[in-house]
C-alpha positions as a Markdown table, in Angstrom:
| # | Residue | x | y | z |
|---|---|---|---|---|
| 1 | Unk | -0.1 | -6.0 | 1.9 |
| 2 | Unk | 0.6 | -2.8 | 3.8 |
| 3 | Unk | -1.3 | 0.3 | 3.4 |
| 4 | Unk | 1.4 | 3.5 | 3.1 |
| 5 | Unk | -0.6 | 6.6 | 4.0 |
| 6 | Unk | 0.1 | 10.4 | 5.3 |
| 7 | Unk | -0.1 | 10.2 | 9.2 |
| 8 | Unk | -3.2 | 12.6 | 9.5 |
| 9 | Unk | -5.0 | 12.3 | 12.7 |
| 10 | Unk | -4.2 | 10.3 | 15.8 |
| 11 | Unk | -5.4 | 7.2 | 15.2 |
| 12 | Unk | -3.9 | 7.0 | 11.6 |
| 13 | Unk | -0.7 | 7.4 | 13.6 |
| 14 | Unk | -1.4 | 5.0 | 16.6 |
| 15 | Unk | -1.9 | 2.4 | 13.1 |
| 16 | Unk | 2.1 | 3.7 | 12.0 |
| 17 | Unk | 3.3 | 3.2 | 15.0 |
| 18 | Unk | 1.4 | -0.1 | 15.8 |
| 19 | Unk | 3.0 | -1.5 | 12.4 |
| 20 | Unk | -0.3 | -1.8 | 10.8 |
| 21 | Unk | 0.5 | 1.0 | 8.5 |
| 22 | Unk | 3.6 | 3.1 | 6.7 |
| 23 | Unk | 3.9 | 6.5 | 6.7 |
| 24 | Unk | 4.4 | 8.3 | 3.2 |
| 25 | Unk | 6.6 | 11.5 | 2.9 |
| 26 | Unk | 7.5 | 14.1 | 0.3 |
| 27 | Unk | 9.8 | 17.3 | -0.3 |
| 28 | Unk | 6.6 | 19.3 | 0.0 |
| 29 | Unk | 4.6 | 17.3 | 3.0 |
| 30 | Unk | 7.7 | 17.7 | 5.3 |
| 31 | Unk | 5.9 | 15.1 | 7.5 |
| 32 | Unk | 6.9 | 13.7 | 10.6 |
| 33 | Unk | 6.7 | 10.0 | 10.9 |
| 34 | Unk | 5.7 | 8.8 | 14.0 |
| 35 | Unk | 8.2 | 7.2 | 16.5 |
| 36 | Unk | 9.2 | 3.7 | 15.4 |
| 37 | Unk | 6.9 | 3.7 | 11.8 |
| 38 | Unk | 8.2 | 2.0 | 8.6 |
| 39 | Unk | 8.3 | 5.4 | 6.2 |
| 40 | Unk | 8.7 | 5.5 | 2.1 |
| 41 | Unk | 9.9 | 8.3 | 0.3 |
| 42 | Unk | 8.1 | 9.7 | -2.9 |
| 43 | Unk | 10.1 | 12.2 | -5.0 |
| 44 | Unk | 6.4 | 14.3 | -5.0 |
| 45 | Unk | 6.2 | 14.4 | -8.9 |
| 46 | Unk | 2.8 | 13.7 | -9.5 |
| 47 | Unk | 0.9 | 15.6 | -6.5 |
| 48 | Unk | -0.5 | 18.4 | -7.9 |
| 49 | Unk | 1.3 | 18.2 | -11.2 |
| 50 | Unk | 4.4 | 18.3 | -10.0 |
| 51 | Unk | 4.2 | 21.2 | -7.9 |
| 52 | Unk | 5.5 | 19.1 | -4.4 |
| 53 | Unk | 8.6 | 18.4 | -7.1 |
| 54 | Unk | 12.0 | 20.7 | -5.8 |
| 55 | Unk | 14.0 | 19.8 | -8.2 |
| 56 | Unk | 16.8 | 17.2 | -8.0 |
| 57 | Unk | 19.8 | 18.7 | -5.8 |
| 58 | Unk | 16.8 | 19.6 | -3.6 |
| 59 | Unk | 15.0 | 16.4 | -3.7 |
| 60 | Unk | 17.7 | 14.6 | -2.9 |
| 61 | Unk | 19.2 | 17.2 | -0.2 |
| 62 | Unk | 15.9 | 16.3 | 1.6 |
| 63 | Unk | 16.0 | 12.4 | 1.1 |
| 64 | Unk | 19.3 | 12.2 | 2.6 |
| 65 | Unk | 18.3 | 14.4 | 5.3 |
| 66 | Unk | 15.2 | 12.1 | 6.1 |
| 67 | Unk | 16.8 | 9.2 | 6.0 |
| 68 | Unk | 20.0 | 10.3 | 8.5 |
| 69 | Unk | 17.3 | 11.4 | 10.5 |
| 70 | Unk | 14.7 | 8.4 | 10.8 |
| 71 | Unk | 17.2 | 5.3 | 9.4 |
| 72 | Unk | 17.7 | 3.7 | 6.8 |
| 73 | Unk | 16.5 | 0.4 | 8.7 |
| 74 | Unk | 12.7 | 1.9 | 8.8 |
| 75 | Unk | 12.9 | 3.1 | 5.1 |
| 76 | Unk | 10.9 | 0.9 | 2.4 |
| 77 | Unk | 12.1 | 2.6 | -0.5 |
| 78 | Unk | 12.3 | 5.8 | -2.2 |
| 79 | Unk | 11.2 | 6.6 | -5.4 |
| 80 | Unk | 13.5 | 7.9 | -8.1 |
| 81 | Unk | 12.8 | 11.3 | -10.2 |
| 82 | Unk | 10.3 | 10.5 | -12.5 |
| 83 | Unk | 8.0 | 11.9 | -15.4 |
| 84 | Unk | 4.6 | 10.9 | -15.2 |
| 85 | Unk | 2.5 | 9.2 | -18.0 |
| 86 | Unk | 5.9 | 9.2 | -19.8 |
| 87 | Unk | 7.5 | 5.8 | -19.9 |
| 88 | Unk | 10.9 | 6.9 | -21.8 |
| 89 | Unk | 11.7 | 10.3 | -20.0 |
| 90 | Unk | 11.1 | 8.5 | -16.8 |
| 91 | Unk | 13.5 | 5.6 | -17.6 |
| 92 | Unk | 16.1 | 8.8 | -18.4 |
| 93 | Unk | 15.8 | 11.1 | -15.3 |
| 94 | Unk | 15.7 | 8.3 | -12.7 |
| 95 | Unk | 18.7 | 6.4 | -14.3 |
| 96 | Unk | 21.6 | 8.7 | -13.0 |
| 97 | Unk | 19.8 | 8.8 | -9.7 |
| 98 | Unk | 19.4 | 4.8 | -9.0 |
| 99 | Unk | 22.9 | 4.5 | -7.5 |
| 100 | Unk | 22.7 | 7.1 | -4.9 |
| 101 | Unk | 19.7 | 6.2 | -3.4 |
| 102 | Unk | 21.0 | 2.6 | -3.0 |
| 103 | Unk | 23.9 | 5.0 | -1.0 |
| 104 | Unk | 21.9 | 5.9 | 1.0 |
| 105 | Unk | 21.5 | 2.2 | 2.2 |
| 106 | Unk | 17.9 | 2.4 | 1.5 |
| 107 | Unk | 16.0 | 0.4 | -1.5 |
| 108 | Unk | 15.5 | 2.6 | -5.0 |
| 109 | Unk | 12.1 | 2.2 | -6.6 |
| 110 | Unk | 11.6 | 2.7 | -10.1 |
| 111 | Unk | 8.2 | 4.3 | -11.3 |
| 112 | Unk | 6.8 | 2.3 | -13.7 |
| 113 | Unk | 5.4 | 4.5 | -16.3 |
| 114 | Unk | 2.1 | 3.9 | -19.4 |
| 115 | Unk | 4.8 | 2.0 | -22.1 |
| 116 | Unk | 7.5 | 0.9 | -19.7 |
| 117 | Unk | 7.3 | -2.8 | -21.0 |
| 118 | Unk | 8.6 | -2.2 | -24.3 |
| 119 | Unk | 12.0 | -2.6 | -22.6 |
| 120 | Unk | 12.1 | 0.4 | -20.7 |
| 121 | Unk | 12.7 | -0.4 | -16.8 |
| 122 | Unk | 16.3 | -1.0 | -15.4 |
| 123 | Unk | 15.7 | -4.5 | -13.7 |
| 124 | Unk | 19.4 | -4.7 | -12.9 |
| 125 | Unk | 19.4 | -1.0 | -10.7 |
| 126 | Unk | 16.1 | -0.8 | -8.8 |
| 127 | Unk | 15.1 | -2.8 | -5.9 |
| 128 | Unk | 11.4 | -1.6 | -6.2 |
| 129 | Unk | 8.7 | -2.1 | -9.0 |
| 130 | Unk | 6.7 | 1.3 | -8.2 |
| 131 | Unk | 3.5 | 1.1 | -10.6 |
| 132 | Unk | 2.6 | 4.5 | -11.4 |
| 133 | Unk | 1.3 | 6.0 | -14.6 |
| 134 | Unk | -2.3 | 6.4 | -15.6 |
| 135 | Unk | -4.8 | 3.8 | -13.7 |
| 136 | Unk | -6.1 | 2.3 | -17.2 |
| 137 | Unk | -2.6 | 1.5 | -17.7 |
| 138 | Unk | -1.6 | 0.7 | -14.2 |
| 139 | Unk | -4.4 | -1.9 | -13.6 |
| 140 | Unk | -4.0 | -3.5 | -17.2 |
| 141 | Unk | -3.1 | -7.1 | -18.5 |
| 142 | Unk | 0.7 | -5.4 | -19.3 |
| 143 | Unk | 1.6 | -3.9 | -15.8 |
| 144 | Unk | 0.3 | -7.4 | -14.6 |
| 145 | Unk | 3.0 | -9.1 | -16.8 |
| 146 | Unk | 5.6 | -6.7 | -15.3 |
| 147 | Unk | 4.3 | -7.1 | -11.9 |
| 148 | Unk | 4.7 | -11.1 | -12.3 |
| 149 | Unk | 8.5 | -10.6 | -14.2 |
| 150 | Unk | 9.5 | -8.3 | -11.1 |
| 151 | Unk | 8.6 | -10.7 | -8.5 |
| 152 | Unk | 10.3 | -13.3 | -10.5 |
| 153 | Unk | 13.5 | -11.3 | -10.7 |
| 154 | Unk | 12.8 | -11.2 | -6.8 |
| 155 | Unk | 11.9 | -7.8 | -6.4 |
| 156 | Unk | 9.3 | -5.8 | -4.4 |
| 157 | Unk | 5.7 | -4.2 | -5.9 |
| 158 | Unk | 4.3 | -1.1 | -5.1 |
| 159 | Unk | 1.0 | 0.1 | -6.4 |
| 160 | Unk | 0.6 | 3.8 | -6.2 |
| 161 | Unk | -2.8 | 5.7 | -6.1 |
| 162 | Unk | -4.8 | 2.9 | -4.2 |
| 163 | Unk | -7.8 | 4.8 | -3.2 |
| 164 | Unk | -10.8 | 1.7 | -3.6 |
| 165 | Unk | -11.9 | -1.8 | -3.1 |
| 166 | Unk | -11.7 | -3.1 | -6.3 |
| 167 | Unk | -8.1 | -1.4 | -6.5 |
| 168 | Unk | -6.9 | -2.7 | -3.9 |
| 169 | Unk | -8.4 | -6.1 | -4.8 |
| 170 | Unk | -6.3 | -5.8 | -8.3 |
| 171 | Unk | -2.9 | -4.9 | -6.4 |
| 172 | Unk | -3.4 | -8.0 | -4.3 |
| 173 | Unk | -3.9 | -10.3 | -7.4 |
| 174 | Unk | -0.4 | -8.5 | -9.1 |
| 175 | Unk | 1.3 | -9.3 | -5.6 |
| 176 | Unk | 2.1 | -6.3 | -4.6 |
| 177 | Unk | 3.2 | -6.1 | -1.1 |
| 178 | Unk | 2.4 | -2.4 | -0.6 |
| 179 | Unk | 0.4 | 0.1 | -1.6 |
| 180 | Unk | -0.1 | 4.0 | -0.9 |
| 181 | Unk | -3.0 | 6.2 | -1.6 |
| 182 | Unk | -4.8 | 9.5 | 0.3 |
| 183 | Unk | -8.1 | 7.2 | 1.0 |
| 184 | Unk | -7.0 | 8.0 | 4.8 |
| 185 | Unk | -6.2 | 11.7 | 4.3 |
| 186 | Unk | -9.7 | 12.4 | 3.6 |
| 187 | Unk | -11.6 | 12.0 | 6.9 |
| 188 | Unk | -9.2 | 10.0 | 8.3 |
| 189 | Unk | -11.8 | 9.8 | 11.5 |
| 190 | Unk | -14.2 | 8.1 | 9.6 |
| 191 | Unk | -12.0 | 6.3 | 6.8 |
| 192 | Unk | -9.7 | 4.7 | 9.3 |
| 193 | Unk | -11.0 | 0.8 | 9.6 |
| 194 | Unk | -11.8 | -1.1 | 12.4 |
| 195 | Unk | -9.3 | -3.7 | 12.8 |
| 196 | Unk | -6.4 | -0.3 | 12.2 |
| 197 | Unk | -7.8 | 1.5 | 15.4 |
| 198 | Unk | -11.4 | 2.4 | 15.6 |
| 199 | Unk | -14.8 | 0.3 | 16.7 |
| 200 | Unk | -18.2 | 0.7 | 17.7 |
| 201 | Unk | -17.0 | 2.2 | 21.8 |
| 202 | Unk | -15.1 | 5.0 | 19.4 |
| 203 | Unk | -17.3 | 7.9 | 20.2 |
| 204 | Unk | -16.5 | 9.9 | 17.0 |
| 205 | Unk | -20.8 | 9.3 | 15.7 |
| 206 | Unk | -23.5 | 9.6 | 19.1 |
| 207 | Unk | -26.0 | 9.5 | 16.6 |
| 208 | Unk | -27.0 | 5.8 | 16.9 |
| 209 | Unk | -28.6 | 5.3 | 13.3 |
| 210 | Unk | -25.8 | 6.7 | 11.8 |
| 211 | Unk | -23.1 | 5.3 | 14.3 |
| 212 | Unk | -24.5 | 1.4 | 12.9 |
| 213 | Unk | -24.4 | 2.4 | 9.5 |
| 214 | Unk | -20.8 | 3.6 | 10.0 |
| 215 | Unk | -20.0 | 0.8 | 12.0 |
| 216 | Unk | -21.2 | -1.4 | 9.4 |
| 217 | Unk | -19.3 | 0.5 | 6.5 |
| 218 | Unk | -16.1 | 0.7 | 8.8 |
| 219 | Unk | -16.0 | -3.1 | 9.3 |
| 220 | Unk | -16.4 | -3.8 | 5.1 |
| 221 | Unk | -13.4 | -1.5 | 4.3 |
| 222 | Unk | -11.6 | -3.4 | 7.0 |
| 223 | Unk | -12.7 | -6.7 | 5.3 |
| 224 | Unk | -11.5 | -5.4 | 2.2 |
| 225 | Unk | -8.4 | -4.3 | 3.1 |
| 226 | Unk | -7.8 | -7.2 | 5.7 |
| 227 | Unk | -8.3 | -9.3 | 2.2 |
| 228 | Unk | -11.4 | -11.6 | 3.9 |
| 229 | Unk | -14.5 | -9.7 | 1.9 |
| 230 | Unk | -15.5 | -12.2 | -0.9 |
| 231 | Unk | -12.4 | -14.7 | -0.4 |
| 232 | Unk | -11.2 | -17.1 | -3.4 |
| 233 | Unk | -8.6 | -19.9 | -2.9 |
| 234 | Unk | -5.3 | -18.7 | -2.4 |
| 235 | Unk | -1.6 | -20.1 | -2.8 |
| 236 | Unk | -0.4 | -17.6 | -0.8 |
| 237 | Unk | 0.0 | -18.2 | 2.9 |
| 238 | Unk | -1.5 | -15.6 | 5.4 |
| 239 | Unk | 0.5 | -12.7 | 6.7 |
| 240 | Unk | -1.0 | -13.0 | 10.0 |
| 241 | Unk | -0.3 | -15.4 | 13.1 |
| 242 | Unk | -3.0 | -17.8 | 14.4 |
| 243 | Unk | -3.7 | -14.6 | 17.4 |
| 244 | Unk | -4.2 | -11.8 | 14.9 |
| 245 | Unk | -6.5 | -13.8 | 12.6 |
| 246 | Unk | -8.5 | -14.4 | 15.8 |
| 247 | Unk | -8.8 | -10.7 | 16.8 |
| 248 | Unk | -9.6 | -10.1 | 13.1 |
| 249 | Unk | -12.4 | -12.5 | 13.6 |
| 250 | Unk | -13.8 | -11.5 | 16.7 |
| 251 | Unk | -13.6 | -7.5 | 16.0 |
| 252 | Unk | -13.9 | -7.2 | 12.5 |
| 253 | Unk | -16.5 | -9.7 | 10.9 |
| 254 | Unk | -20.2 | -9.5 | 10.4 |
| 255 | Unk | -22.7 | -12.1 | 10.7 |
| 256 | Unk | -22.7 | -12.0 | 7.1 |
| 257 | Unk | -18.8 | -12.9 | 6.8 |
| 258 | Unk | -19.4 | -15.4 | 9.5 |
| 259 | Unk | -22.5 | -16.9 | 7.6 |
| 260 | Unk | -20.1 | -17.1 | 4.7 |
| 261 | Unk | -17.6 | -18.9 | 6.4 |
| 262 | Unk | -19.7 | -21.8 | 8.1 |
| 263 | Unk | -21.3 | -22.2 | 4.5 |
| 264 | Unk | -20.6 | -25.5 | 2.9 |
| 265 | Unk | -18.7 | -25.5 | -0.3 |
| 266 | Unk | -16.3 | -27.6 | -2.7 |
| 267 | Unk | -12.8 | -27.4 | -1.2 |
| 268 | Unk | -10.7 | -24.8 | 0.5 |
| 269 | Unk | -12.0 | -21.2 | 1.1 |
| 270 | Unk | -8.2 | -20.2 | 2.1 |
| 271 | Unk | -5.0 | -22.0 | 1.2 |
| 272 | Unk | -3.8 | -24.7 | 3.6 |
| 273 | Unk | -1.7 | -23.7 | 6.2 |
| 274 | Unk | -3.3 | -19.8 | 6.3 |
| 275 | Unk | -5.5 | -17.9 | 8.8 |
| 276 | Unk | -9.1 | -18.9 | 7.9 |
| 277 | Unk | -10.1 | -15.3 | 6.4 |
| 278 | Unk | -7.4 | -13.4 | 7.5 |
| 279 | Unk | -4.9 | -14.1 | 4.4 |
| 280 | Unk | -6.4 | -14.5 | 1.1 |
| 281 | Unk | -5.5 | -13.0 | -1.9 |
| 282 | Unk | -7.8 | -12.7 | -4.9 |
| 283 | Unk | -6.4 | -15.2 | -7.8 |
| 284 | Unk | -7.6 | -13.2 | -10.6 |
| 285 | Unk | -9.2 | -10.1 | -11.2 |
């Protein structure tokens, strides 16, 4: 699952540019996305209550603009106008505007809103399942059902607002293949994990009894988001080769992880044919 995040600080964008992460862009961030980074375009609706929002001619003015100047090739989506927490308004303002972002040559995602599976998403225009809306509704039984109909109509999920373990844990499960949130924003230095660009030679903490307890911390948020912390069987094969699963081992585990994995148990850790601990997905929530 890749982690779509504002490119603050260097190493955040070192991660972009490396592939490990996606750079996330509105009207109102104006960002630059670092040479060679996937990129996704939000319509900035929900920041701060709408204030990132332009208004359509303007938002779309800008998405053009991005896209003619970083590709369509490097886009993952961009979202369509929305209304947040409002399932049948939303389904209303992004409808005329589904087309021409598909234009543009770049996929439309549809924010998926509290109430938008009483019949209220466009299956047939949008390319994207963007869950949005409040996080009760967003992490309920109901957007799981829609999350399991879009990827059987053969679309892409997108979990917005991923800002913890246990969220992430839950967009995994619903199969999302992306996710954004501002978890990086914030202290990016220290929030960044190890196996996306920092470990212990980083000399961003000289104190050494904090430096192992932010070692320690760095490496579980890296298991976490790796998708190795607390592993259940998976059908889903890894997203990593054989190499990367072995730097993932070597730089990113703890004895504890490693004790975990040379425990005996009943049957397969990991799915067959996946990167011990370097691929699973939870099966359930």
């Amino acid at each position: 699952m890749l982690y779509v995040a504002t490119p603050s600080g260097a190493d955040v964008r070192a991660a972009m540019q490396s592939g490990l992460l996606a750079c996330m862009t509105t009207p109102a961030q104006g960002n630059v996305i670092p040479p060679g980074a996937l990129y996704a375009c939000h319509n900035g609706k929900f920041g701060k209550f709408g204030k990132g929002w332009p208004g359509e001619q303007a938002w779309f003015a800008w998405l053009t603009a991005t896209v003619h100047r970083y590709g369509p090739e490097r886009c993952l989506w961009a979202v369509a106008p929305d209304v947040p927490m409002d399932a049948a308004a939303t389904l209303a303002e992004s409808l005329p505007w589904l087309e021409p972002i598909r234009a543009l040559g770049v996929p439309a995602a549809f924010a998926a809103q509290d109430g938008s599976e009483h019949g209220l998403i466009p299956w047939d225009s949008i390319d994207v399942l963007f869950f949005a809306g409040s996080t009760e509704w967003k992490t309920s039984p109901a957007a799981h059902r829609l999350a399991l109909e879009a990827r059987e109509r053969g679309l892409v999920v997108h979990m917005g607002r991923v800002n913890s373990r246990r969220r992430l844990r839950i967009a995994q499960a619903f199969g999302c293949t992306s996710c954004d949130g501002t978890y990086l924003a914030f202290g990016p230095d220290t929030n960044l994990p190890p196996p996306l660009g920092l470990d212990e030679r980083t000399p961003h903490h000289s104190h050494p009894v904090r430096r192992r307890h932010m070692t320690t911390r760095l490496r579980r948020i890296g298991a976490a988001i790796m998708g190795i912390l607390d592993p259940v069987p998976s059908t889903l094969p890894s997203p990593m080769t054989e190499e990367e699963g072995a730097w993932v081992r070597a730089h990113a585990w703890t004895k504890g992880l490693r004790r975990i994995e040379a425990a005996p148990r009943n049957g397969p850790r990991w799915s067959p044919g996946s990167t011990p601990g370097t691929g699973s997905s939870p099966s359930s929530l």
